[in-house]
gemmi code that builds the backbone of each chain (N, CA, C; Angstrom):
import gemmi

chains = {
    "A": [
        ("UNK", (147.169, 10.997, 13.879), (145.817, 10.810, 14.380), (145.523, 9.319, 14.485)),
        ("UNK", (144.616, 8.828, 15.561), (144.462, 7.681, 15.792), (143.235, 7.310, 14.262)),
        ("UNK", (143.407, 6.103, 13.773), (142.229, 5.605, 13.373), (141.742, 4.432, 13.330)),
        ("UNK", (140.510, 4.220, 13.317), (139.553, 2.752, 14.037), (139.185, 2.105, 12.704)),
        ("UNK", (139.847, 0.428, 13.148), (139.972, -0.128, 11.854), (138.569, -1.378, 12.278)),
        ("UNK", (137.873, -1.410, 11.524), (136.623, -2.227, 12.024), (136.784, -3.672, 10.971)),
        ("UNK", (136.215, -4.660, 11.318), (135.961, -5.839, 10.643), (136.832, -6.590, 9.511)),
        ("UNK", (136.827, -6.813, 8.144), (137.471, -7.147, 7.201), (138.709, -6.467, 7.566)),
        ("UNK", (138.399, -4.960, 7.404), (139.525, -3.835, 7.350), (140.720, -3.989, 8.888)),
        ("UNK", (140.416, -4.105, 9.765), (141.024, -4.705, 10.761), (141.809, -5.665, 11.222)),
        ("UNK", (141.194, -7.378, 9.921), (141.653, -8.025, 9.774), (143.099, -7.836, 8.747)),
        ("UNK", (142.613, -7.401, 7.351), (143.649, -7.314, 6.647), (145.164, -6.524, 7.121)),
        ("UNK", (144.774, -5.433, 8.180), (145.333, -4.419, 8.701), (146.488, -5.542, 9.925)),
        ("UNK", (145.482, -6.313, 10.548), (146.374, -7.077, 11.244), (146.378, -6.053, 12.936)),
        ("UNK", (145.758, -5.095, 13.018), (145.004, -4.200, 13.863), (144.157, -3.499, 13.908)),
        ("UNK", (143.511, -3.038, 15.151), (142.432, -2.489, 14.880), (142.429, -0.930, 14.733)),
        ("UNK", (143.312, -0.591, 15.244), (143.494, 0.705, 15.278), (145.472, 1.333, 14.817)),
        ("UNK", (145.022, 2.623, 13.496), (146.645, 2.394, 13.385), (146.861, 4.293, 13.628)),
        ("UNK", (147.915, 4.241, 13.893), (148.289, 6.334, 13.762), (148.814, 6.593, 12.381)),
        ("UNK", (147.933, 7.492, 12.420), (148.494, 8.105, 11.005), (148.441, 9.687, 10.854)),
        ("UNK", (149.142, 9.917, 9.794), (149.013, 11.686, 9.730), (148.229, 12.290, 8.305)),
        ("UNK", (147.448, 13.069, 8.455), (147.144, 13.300, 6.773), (146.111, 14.618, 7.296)),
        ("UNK", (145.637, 14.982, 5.976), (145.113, 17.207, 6.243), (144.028, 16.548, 5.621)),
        ("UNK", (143.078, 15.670, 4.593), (142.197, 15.414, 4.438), (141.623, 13.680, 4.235)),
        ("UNK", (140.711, 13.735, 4.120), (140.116, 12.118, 3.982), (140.654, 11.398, 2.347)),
        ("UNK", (141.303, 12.646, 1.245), (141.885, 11.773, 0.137), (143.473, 11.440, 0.608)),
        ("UNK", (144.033, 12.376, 1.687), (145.576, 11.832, 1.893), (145.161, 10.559, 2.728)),
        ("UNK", (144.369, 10.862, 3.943), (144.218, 9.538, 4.592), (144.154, 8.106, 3.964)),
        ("UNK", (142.976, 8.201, 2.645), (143.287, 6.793, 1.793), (144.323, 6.478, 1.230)),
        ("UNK", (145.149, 7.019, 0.805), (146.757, 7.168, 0.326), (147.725, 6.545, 1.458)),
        ("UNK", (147.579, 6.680, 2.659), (148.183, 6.338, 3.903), (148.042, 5.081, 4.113)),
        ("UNK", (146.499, 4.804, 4.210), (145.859, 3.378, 4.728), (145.893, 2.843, 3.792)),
        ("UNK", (146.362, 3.116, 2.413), (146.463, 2.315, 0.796), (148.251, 1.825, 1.227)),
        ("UNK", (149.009, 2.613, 1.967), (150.069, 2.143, 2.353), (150.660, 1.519, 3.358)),
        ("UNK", (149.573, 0.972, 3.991), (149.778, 0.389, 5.881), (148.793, -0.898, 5.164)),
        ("UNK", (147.900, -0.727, 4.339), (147.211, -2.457, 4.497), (147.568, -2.683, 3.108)),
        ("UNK", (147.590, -3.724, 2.784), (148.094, -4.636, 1.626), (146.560, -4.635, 0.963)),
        ("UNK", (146.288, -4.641, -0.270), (144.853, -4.928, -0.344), (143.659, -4.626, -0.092)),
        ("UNK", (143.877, -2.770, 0.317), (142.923, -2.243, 0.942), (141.808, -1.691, -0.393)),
        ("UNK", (142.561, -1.340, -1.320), (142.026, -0.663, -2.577), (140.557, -1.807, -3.218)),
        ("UNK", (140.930, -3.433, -3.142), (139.893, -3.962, -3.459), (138.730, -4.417, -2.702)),
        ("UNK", (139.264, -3.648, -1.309), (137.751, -4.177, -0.180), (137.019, -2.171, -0.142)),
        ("UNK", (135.864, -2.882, -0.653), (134.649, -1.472, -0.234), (135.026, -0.878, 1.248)),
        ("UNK", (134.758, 0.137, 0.961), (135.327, 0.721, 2.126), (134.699, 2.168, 2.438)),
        ("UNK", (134.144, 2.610, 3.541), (133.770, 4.337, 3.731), (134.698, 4.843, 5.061)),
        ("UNK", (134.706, 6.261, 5.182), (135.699, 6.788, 6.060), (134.330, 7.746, 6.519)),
        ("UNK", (134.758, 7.591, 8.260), (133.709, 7.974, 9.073), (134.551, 9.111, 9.663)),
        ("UNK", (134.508, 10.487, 9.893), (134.848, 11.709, 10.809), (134.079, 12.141, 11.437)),
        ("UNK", (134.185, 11.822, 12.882), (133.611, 12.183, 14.696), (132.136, 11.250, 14.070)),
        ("UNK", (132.135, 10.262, 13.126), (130.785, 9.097, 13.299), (130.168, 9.381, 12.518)),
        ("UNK", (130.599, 10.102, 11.264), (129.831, 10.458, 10.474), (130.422, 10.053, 8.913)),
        ("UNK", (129.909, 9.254, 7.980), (130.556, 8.845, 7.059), (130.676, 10.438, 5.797)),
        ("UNK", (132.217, 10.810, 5.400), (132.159, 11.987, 5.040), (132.555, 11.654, 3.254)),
        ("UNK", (132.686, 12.134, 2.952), (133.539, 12.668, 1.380), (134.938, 13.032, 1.486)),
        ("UNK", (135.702, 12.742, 0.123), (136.637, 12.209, 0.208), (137.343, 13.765, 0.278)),
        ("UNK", (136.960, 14.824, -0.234), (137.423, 16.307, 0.236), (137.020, 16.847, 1.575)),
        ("UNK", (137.045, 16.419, 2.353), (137.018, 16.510, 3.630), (138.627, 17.157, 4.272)),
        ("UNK", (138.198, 17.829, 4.975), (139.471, 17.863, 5.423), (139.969, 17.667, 6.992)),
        ("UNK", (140.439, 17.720, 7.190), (140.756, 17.238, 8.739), (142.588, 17.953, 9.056)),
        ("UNK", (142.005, 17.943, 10.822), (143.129, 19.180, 11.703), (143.825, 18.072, 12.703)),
        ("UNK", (143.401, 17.178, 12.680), (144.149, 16.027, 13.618), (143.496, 15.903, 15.263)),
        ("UNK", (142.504, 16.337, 15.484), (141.803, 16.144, 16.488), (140.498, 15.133, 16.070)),
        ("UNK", (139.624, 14.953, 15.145), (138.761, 14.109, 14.590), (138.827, 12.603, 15.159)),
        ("UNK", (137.824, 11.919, 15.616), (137.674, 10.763, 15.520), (137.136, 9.873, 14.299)),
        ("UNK", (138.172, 8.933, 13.890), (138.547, 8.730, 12.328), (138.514, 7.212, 12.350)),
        ("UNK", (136.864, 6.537, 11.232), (137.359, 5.460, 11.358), (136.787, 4.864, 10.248)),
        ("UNK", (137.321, 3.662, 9.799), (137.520, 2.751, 8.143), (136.380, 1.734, 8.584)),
        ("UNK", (135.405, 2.144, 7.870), (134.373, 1.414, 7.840), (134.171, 0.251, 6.703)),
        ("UNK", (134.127, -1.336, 6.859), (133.681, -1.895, 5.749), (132.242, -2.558, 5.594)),
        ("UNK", (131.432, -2.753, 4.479), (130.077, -2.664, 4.409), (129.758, -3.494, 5.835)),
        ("UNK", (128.378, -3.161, 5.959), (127.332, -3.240, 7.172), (126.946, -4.507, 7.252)),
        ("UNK", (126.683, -5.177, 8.263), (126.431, -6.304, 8.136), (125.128, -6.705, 9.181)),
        ("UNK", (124.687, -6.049, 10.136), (123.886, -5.955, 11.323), (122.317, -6.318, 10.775)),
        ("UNK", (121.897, -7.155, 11.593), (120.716, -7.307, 11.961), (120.929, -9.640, 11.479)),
    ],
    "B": [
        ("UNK", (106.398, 4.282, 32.272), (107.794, 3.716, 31.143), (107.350, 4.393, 29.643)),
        ("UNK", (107.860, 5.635, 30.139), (107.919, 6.243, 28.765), (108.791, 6.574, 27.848)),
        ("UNK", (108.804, 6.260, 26.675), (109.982, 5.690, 25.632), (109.855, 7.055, 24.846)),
        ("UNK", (109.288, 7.927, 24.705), (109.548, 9.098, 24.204), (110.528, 10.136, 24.554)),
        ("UNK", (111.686, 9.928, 25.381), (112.624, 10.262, 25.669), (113.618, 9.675, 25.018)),
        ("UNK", (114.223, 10.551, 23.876), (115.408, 10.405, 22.940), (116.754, 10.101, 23.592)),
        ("UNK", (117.535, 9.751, 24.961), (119.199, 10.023, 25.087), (119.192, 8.461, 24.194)),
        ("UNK", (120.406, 8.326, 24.243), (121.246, 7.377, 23.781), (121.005, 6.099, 24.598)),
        ("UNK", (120.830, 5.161, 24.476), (119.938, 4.130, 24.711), (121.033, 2.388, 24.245)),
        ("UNK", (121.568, 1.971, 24.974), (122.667, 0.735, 23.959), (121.882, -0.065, 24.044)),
        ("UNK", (122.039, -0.481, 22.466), (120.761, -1.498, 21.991), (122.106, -2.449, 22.254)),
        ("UNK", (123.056, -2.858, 22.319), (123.979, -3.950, 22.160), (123.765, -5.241, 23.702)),
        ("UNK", (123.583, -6.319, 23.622), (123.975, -7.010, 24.092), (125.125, -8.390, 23.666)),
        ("UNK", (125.146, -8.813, 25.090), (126.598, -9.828, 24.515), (126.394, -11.165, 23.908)),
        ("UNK", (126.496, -11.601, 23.284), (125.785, -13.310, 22.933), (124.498, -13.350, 22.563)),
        ("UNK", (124.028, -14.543, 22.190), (122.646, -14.639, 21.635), (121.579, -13.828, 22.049)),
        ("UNK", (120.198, -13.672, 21.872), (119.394, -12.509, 22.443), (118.325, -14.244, 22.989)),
        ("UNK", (118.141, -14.127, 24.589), (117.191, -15.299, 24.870), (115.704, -14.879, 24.618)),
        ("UNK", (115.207, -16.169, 24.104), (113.880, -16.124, 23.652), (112.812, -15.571, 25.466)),
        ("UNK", (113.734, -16.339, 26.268), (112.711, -15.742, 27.501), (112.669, -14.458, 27.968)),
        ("UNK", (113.901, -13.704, 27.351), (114.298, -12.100, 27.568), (112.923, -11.438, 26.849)),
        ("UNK", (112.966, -12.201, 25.844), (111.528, -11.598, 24.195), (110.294, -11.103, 25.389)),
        ("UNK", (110.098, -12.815, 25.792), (108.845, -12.953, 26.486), (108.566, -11.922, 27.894)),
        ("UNK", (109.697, -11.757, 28.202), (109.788, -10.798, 29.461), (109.526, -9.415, 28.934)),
        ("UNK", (110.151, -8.768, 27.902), (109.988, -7.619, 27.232), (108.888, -7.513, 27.118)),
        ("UNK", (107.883, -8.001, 27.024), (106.239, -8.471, 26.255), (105.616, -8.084, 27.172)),
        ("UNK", (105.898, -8.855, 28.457), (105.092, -9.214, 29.936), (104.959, -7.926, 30.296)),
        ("UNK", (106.350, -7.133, 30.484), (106.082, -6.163, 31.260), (105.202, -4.880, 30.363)),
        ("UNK", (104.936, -4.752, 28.765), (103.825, -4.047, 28.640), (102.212, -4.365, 29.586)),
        ("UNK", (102.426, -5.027, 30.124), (100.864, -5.711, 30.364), (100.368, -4.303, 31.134)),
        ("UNK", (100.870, -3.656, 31.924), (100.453, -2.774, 32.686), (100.310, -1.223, 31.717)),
        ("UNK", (100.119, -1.400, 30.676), (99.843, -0.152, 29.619), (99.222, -0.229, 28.494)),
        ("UNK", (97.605, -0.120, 29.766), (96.244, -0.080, 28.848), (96.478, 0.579, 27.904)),
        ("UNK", (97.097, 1.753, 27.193), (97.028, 2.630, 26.143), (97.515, 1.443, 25.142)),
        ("UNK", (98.001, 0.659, 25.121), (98.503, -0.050, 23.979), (97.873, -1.208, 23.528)),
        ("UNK", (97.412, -1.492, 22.375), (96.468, -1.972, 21.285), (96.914, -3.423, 20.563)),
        ("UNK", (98.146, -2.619, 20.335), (99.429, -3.831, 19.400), (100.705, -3.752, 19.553)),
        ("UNK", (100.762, -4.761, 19.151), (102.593, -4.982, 19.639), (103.368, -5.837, 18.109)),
        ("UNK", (104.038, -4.895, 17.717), (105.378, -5.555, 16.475), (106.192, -6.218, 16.618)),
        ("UNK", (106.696, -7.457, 16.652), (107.600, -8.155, 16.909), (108.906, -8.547, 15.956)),
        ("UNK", (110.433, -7.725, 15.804), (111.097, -8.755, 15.024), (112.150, -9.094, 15.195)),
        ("UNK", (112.153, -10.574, 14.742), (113.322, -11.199, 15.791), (114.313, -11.636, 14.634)),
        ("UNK", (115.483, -11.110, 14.507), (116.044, -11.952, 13.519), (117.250, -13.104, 14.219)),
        ("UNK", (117.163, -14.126, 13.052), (117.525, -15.528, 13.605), (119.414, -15.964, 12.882)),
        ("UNK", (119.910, -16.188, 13.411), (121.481, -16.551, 12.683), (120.875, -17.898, 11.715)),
        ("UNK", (120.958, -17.574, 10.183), (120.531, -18.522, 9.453), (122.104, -19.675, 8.884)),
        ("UNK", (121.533, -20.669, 8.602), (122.741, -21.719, 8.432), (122.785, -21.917, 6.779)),
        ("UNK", (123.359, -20.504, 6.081), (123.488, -20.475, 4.764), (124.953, -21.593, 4.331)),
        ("UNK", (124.848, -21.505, 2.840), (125.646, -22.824, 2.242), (126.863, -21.372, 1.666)),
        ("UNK", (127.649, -21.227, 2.008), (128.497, -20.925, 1.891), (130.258, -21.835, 0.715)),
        ("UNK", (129.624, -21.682, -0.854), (130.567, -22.487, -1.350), (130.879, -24.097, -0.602)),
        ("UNK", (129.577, -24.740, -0.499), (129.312, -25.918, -0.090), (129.996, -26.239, 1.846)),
        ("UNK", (130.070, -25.156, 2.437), (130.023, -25.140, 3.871), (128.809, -23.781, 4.468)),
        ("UNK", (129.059, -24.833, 5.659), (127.739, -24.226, 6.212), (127.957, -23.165, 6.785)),
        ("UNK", (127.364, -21.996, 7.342), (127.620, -21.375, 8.500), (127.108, -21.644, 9.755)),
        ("UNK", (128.160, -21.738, 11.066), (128.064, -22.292, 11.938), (127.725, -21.626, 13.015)),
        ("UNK", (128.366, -20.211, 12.728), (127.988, -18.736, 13.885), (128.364, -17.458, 13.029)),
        ("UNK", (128.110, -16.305, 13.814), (128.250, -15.120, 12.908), (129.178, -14.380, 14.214)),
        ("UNK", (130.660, -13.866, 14.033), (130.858, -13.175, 15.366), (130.683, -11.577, 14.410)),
        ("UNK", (130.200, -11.179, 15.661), (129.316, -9.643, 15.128), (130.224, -8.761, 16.279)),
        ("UNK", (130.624, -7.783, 15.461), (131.581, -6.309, 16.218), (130.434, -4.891, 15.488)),
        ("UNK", (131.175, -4.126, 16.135), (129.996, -2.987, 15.801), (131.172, -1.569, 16.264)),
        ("UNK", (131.083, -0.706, 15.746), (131.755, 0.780, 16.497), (130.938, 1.483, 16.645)),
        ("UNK", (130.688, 0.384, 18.025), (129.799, 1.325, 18.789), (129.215, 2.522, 19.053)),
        ("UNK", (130.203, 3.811, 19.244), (129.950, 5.292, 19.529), (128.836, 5.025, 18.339)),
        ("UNK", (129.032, 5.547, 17.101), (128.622, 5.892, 15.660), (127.290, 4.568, 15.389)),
        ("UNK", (127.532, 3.751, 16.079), (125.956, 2.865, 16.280), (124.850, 3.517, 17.078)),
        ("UNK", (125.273, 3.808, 18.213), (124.565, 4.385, 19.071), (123.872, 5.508, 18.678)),
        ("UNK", (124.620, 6.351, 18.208), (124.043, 7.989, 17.538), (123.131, 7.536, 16.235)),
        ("UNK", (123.507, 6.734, 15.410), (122.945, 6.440, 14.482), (121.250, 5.983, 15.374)),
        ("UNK", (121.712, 4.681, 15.956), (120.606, 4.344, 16.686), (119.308, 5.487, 16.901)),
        ("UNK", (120.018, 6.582, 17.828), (119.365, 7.320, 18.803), (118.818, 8.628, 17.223)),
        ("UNK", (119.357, 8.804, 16.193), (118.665, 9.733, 14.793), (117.250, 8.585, 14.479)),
        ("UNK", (117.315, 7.452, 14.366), (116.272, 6.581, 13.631), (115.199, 6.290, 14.774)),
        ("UNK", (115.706, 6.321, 15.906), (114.432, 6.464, 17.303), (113.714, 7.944, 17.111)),
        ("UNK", (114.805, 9.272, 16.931), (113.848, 9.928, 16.944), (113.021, 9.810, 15.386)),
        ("UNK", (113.364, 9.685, 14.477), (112.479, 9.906, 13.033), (111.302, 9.037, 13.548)),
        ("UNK", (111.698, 7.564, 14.196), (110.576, 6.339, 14.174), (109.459, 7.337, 14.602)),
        ("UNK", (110.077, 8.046, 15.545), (108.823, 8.181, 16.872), (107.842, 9.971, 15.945)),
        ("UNK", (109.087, 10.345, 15.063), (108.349, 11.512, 14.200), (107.580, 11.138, 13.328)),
        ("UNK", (107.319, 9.887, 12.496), (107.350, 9.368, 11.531), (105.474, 8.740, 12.424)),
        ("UNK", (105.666, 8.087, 13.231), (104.415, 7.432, 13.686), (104.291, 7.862, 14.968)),
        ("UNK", (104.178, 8.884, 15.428), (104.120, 9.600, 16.639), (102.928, 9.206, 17.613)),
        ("UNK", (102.126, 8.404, 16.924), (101.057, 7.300, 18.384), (101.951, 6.143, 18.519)),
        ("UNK", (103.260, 5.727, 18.207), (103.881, 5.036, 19.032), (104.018, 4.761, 20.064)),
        ("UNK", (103.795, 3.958, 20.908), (104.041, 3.938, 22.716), (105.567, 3.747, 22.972)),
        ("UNK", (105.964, 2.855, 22.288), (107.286, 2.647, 22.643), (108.204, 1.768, 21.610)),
        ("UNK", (109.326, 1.638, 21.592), (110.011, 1.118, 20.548), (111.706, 0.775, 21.412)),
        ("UNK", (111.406, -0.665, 21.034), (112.651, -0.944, 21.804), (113.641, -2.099, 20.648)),
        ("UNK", (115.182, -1.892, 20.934), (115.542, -2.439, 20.015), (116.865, -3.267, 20.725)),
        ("UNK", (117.011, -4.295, 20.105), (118.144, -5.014, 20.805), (119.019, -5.847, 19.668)),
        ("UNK", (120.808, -5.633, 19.606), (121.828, -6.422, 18.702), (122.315, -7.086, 19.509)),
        ("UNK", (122.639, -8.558, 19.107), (123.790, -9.215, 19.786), (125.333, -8.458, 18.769)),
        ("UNK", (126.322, -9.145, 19.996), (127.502, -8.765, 19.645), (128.395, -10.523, 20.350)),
        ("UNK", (129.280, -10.281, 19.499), (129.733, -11.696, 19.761), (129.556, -12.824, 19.181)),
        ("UNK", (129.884, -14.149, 19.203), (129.345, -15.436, 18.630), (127.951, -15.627, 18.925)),
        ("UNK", (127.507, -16.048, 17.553), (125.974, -16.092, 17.680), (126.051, -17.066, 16.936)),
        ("UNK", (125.420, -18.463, 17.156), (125.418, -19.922, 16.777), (124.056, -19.483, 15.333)),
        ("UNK", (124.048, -20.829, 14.397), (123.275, -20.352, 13.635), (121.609, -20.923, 14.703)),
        ("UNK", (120.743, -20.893, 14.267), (119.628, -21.138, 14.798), (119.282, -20.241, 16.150)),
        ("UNK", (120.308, -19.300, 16.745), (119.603, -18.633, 17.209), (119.819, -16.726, 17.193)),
        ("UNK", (118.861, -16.371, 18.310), (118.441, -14.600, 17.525), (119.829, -13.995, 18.303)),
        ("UNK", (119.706, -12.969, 16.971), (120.850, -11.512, 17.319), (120.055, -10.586, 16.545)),
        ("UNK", (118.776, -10.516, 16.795), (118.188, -9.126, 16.606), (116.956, -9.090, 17.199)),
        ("UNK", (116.508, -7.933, 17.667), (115.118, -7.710, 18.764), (114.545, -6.548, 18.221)),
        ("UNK", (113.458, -6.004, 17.643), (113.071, -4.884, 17.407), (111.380, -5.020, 17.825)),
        ("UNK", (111.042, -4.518, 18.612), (109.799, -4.296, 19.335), (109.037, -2.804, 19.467)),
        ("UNK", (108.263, -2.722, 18.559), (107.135, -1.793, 18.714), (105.795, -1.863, 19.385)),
        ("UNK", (105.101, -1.073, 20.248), (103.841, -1.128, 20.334), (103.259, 0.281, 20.225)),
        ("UNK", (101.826, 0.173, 20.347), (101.163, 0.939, 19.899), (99.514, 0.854, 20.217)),
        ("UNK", (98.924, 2.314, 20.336), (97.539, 1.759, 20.394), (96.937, 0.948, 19.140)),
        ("UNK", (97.174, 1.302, 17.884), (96.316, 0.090, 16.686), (97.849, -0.466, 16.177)),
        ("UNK", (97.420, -1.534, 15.554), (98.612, -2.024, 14.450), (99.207, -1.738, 13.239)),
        ("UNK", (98.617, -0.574, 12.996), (99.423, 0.113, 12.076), (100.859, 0.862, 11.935)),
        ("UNK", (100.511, 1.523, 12.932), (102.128, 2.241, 13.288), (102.906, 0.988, 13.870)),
        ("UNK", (102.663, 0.212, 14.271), (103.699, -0.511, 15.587), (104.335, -1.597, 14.005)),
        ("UNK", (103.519, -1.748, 13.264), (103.757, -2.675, 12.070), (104.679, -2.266, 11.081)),
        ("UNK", (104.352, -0.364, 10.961), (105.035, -0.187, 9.679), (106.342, 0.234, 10.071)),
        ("UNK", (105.912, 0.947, 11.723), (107.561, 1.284, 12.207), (108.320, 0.099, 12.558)),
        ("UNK", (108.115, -0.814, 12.857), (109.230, -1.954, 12.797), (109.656, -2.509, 11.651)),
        ("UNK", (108.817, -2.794, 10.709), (109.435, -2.704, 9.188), (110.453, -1.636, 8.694)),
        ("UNK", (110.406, -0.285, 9.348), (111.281, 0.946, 8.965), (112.282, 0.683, 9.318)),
        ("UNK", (112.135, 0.874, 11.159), (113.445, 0.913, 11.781), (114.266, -0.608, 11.185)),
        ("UNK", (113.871, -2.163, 11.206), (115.030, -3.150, 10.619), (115.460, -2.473, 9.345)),
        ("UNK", (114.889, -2.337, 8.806), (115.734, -1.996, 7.476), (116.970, -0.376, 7.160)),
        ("UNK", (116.653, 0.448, 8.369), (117.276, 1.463, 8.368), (118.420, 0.976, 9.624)),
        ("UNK", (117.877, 0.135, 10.430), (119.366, -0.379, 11.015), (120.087, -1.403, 10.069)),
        ("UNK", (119.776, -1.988, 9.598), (120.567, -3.232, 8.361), (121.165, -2.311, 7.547)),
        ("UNK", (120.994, -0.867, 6.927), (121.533, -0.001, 6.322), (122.242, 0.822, 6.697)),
        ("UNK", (121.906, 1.581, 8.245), (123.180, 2.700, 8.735), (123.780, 2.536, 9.871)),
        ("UNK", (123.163, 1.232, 10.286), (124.727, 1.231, 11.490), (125.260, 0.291, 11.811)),
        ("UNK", (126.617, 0.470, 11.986), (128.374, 0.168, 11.978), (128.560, -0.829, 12.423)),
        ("UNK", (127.535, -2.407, 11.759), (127.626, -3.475, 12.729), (128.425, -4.389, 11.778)),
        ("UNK", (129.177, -5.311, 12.516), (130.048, -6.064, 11.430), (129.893, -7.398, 11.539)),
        ("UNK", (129.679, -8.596, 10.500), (129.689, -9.700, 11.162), (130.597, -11.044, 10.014)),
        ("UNK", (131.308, -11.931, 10.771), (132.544, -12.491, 10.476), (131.374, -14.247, 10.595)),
        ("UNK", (131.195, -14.451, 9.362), (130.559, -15.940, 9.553), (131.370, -17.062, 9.203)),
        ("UNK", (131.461, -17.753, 10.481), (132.476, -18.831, 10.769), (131.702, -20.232, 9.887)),
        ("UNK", (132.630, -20.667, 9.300), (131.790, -21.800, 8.180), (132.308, -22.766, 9.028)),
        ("UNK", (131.758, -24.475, 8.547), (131.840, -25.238, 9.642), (133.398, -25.957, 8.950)),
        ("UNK", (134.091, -25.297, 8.299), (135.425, -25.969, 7.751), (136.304, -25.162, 8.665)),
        ("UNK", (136.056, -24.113, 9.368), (136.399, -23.070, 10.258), (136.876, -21.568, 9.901)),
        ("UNK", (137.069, -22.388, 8.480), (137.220, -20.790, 7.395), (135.930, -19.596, 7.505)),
        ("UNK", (136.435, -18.622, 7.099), (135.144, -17.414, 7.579), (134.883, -17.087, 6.068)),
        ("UNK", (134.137, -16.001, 6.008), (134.011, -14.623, 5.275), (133.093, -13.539, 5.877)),
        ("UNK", (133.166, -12.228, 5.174), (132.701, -11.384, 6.239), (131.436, -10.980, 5.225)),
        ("UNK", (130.396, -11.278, 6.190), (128.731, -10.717, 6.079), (128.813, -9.512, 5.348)),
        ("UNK", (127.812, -9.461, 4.559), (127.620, -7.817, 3.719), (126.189, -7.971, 3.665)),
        ("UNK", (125.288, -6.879, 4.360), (124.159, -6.933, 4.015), (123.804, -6.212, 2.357)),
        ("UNK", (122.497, -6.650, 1.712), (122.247, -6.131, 0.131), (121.383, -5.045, 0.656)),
    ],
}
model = gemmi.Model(1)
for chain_id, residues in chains.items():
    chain = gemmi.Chain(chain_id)
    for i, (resn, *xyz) in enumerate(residues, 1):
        res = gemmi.Residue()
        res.name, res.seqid = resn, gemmi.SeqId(i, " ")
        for name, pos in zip(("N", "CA", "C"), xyz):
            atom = gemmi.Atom()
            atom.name, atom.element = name, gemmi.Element(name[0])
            atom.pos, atom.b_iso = gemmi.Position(*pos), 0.0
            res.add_atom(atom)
        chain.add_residue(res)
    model.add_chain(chain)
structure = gemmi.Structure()
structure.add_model(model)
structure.setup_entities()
């Protein structure tokens, strides 16, 4: 599954967007704990189809999936 | 120009937000006697001391889709929330934004100043809290760090 790497998380990642495979939002952090160096000490939420979810979530591989780090707008 | 129609609406523009854009936004209420007062808030790229450097610009990214929807849930509450609203318009820069000038627009009016006052106080603070905007402040040593709103 594609997922959208935004700001800090993007940077450290070294892209913005990476493929990955996983059945819920706790394998997904396990994945992206293994593609970015240093991901465990930047705050971080996981968004499914734009919606920031919980970490028992589960997911079928169609979802739009993306690594949100804190907000910064206005 | 009726703003009580909920679709999806992109508050994003590219680069600074111009002060004569503000004034134009303003002008063209003139033709809608129903309205009383008008909320204005503009936020400004401030030139904080950053571990003894300054900040020089803020480059601001956003994911978009999940801004937008977010956006378009807090338009409708605004407009449930103070429903003599006339209209409510909102505008982000995206991109380099120098310090001293605006990357935020939030404009209410209204027939009295109550609603147009308290809903623009709502909506900044519920956009500074739920949507997906990111911003990378370039210090003047050229080193960054990345914005976290409290």
């Amino acid at each position: 599954m594609r997922v959208l790497l935004f700001g800090i998380i993007a940077e450290k990642a070294g892209a913005s967007e990476l493929e990955l495979e996983a059945t819920s939002v706790n394998e997904l952090r396990d994945r992206l704990a293994e593609r970015i160096t240093g991901l465990g000490d930047l705050v971080h939420a996981i968004a499914v189809d734009r919606q920031v979810v919980r970490d028992d979530r589960k997911l079928n591989g169609s979802e739009e999936i993306a690594v949100l780090p804190p907000f910064a707008g206005g | 120009m009726s703003e009580k129609k909920h679709k999806v609406r992109d508050i994003f523009v590219e680069g600074p937000i111009d002060p004569q854009f503000v004034a134009t936004s303003l002008e063209k209420h003139a033709t809608r006697l129903d309205i009383g007062a008008h909320e204005l808030f503009l936020g400004q790229v401030r030139a904080d001391d950053k571990s003894g450097q300054a900040v020089e610009a803020i480059d601001y990214t956003a994911y978009r889709d999940m801004a937008l929807e977010r956006m378009t849930d807090i338009r409708e509450e605004a407009f449930a929330k103070w429903p003599s609203m006339t209209c409510l318009h909102v505008h982000h820069s995206l991109g380099r934004i120098p310090a001293g000038q605006l990357c935020f627009f939030v404009f209410a009016s209204a027939p009295h100043r109550q609603a147009a006052r308290e809903a623009v106080a709502w909506v900044v603070d519920r956009i500074k809290a739920d949507l997906p905007i990111f911003g990378r402040e370039v210090l003047s040593d050229s080193t960054h760090v990345w914005k976290r709103n409290s």
